[in-house]
N, CA, C and O atoms as a DFTB+ gen file, in Angstrom:
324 C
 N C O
     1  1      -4.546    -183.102    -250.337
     2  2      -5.832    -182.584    -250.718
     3  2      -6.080    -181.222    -250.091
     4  3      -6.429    -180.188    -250.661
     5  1      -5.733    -181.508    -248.307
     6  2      -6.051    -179.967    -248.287
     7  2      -5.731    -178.379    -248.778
     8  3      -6.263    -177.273    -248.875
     9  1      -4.217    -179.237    -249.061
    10  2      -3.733    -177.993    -249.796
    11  2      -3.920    -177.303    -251.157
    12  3      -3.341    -176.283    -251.530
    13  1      -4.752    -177.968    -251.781
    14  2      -5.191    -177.819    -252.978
    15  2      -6.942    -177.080    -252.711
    16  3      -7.575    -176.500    -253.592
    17  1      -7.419    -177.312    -251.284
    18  2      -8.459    -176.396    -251.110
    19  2      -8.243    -174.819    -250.337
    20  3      -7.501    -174.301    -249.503
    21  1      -9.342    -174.474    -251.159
    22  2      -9.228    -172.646    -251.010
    23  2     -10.140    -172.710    -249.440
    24  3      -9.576    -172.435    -248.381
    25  1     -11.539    -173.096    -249.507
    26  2     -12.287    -173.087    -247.890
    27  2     -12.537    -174.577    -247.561
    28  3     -12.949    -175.341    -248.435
    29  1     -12.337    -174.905    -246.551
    30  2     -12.390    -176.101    -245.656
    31  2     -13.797    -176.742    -245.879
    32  3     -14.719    -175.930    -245.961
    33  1     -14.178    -178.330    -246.014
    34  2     -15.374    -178.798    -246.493
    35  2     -14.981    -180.203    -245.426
    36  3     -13.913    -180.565    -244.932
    37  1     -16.134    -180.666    -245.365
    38  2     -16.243    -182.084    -244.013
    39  2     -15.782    -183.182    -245.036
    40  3     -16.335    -183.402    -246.114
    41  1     -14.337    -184.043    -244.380
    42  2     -14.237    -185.041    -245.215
    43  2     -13.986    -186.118    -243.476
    44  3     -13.046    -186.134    -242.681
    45  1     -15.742    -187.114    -243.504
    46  2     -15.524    -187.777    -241.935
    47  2     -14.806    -188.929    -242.538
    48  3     -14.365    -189.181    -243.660
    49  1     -14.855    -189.652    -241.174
    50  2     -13.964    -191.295    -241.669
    51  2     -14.808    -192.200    -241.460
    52  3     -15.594    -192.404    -240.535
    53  1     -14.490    -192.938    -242.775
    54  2     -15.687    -193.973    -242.908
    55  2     -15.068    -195.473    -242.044
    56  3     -15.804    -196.345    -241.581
    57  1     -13.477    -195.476    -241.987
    58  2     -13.012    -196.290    -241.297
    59  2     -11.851    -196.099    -240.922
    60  3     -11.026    -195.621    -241.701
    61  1     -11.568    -196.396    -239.782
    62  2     -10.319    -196.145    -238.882
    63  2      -9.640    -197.817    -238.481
    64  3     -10.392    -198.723    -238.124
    65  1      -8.561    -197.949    -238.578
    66  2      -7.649    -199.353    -238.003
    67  2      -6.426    -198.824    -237.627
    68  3      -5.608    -198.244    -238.342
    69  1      -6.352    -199.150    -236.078
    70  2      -4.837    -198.875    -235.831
    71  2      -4.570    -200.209    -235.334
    72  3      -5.250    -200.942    -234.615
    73  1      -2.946    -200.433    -236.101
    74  2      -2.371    -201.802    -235.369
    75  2      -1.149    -201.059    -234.148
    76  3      -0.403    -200.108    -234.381
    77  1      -1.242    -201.727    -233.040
    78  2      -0.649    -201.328    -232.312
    79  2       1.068    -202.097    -232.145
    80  3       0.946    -203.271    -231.794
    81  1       2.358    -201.732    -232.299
    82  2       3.353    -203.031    -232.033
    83  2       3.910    -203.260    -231.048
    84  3       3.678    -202.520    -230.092
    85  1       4.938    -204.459    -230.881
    86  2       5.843    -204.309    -229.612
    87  2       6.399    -203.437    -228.895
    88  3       6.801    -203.473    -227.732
    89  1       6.392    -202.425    -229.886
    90  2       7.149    -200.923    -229.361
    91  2       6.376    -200.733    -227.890
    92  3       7.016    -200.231    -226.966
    93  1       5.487    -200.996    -227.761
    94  2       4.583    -200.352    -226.664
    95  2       4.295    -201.376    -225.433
    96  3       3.377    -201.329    -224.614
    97  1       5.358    -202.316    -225.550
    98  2       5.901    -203.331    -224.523
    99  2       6.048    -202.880    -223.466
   100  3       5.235    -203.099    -222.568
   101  1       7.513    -201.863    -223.240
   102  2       8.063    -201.393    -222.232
   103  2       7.618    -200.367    -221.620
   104  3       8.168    -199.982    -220.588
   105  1       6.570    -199.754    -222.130
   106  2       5.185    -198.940    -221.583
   107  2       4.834    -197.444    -222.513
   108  3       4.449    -197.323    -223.676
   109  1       5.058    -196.701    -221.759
   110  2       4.587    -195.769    -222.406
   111  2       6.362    -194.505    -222.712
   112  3       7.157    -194.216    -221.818
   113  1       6.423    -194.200    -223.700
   114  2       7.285    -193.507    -224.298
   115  2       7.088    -191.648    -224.292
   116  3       6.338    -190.745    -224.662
   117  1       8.378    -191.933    -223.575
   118  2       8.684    -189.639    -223.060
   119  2       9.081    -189.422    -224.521
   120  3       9.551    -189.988    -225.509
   121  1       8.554    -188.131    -224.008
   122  2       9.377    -186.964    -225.394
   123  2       8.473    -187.251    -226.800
   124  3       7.491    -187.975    -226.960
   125  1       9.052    -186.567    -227.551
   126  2       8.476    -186.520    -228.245
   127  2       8.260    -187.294    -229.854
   128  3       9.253    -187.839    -230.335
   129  1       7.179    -187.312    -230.502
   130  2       6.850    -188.725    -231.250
   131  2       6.712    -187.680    -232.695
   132  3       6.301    -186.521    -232.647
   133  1       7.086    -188.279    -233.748
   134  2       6.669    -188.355    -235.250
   135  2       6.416    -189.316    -235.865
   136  3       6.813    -190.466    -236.051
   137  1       4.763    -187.809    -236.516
   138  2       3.444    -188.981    -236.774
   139  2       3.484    -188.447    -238.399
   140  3       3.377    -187.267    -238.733
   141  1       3.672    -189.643    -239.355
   142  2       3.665    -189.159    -240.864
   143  2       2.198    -189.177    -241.482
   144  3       1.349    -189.854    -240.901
   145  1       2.003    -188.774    -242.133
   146  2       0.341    -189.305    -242.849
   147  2       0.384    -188.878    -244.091
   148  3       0.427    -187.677    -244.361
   149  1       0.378    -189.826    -244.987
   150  2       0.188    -189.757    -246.320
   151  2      -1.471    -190.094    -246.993
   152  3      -2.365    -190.726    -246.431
   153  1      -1.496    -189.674    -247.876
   154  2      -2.669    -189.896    -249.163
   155  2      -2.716    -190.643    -249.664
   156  3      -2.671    -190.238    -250.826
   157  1      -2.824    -192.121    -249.666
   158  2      -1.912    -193.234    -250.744
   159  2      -3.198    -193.104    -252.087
   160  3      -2.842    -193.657    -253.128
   161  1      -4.419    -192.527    -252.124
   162  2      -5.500    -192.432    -252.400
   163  2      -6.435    -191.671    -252.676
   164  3      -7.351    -192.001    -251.922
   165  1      -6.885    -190.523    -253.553
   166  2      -8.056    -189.892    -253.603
   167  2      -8.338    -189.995    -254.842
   168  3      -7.607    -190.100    -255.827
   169  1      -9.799    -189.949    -254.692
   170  2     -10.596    -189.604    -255.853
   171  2     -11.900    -190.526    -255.952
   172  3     -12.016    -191.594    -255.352
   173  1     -12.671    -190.076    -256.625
   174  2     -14.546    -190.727    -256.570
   175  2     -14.697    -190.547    -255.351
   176  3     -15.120    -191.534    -254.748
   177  1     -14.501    -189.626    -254.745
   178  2     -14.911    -189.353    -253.445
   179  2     -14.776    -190.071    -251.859
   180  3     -15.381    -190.398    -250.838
   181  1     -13.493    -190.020    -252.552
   182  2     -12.422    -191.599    -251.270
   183  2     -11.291    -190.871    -250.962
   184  3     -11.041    -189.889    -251.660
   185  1     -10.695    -191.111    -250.219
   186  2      -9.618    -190.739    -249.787
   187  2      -9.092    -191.612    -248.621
   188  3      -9.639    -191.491    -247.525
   189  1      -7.879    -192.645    -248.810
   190  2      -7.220    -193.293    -248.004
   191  2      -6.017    -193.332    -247.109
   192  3      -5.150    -193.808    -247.841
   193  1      -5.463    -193.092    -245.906
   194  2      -4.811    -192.652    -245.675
   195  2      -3.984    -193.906    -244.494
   196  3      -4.474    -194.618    -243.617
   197  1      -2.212    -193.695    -245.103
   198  2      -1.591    -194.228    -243.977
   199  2      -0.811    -193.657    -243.222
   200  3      -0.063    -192.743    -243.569
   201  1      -0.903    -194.170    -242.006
   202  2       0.042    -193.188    -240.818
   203  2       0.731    -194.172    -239.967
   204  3       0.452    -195.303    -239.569
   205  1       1.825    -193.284    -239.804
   206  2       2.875    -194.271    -238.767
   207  2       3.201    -193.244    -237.483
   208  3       3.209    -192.025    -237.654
   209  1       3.405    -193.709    -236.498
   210  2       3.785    -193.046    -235.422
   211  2       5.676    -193.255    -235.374
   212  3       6.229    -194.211    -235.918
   213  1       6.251    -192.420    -234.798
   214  2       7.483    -193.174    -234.544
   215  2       7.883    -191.846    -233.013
   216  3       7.678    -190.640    -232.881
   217  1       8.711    -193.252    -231.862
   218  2       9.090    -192.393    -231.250
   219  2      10.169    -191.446    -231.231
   220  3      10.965    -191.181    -232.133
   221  1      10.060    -190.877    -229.831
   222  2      11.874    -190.147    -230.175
   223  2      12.825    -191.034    -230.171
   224  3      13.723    -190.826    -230.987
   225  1      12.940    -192.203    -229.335
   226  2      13.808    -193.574    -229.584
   227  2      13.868    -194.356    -231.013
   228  3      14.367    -195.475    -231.137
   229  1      13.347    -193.684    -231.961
   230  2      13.138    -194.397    -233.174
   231  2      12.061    -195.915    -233.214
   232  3      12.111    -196.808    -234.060
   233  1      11.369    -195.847    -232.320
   234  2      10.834    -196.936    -232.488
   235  2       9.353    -196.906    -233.247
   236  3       8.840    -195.795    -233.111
   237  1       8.793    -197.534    -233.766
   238  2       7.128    -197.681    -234.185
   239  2       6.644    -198.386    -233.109
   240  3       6.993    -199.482    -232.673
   241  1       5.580    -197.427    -232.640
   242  2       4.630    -197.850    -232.013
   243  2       3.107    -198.544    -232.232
   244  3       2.436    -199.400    -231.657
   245  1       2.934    -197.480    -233.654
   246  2       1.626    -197.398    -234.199
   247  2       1.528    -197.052    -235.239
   248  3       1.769    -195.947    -235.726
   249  1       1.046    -198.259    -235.827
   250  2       0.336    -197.920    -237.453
   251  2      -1.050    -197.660    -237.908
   252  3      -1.878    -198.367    -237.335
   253  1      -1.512    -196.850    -238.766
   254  2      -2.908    -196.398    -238.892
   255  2      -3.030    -196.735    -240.764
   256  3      -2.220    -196.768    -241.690
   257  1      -4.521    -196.940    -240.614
   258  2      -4.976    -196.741    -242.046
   259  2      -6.595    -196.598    -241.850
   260  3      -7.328    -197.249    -241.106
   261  1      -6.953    -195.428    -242.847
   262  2      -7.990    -194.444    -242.563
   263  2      -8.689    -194.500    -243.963
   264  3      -7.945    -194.426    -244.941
   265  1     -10.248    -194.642    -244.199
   266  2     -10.651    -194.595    -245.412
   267  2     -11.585    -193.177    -244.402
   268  3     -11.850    -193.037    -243.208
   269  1     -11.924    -192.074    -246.067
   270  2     -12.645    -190.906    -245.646
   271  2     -13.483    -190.676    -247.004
   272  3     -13.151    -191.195    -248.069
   273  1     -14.343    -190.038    -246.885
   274  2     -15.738    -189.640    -247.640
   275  2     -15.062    -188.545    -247.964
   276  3     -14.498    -187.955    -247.042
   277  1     -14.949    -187.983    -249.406
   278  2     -14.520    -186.606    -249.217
   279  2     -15.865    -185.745    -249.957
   280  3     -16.241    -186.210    -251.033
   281  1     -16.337    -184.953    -249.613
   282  2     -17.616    -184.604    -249.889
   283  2     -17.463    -183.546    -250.879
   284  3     -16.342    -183.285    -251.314
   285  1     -18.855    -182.698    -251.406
   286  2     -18.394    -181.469    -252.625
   287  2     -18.225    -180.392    -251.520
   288  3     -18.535    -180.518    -250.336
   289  1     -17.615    -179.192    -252.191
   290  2     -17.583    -178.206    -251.192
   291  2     -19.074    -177.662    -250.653
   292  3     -20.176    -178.006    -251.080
   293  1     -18.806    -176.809    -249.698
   294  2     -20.612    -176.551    -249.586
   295  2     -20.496    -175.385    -250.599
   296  3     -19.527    -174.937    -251.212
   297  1     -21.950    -175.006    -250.569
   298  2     -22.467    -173.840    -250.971
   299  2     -22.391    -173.035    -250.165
   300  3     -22.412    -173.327    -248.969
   301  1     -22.268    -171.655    -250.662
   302  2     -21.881    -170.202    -249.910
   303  2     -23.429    -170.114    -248.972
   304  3     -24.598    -169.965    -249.326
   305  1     -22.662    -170.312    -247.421
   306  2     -24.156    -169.942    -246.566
   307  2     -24.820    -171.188    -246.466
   308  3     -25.979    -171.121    -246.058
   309  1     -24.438    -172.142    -246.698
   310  2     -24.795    -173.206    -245.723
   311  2     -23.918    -173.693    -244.776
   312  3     -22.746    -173.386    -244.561
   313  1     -24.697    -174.549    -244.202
   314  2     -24.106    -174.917    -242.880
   315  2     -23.693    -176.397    -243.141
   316  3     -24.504    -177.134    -243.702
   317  1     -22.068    -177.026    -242.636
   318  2     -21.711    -178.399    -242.799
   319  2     -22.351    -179.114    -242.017
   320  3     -22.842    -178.701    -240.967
   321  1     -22.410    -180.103    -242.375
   322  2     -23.267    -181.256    -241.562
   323  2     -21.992    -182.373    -241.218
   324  3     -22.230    -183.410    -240.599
């Protein structure tokens, strides 16, 4: 979505769930992590989103799924709320 916008507009989250997994047993994980996030979802003014964490060990730590409001753009000279 964002890339398809020209100026930036408030899209908040109407709901956030992260499941956390075993990965995060042996404590906390060095170096560095890739986090994917896809769109599985937009439109009527929704936008759903899933995300996975993965470490540098290849492991999943953390899964996310995100519902968001996506609002109209503003008008020139107002202020986002």
């Amino acid at each position: 979505m964002y890339a398809c916008w020209r100026t930036p507009r408030p899209v908040p989250t109407a709901e956030l769930t992260v499941h956390l997994t075993d990965a995060l047993d042996d404590g906390a994980h060095e170096g560095w992590a890739l986090v994917r996030i896809r769109t599985e979802h937009a439109g009527g003014g929704w936008a759903v989103d899933d995300s996975a964490v993965w470490s540098a060990d290849v492991r999943l730590p953390a899964l996310a799924r995100q519902s968001r409001v996506v609002r109209a753009q503003p008008a020139a000279g107002s202020v986002n709320s």
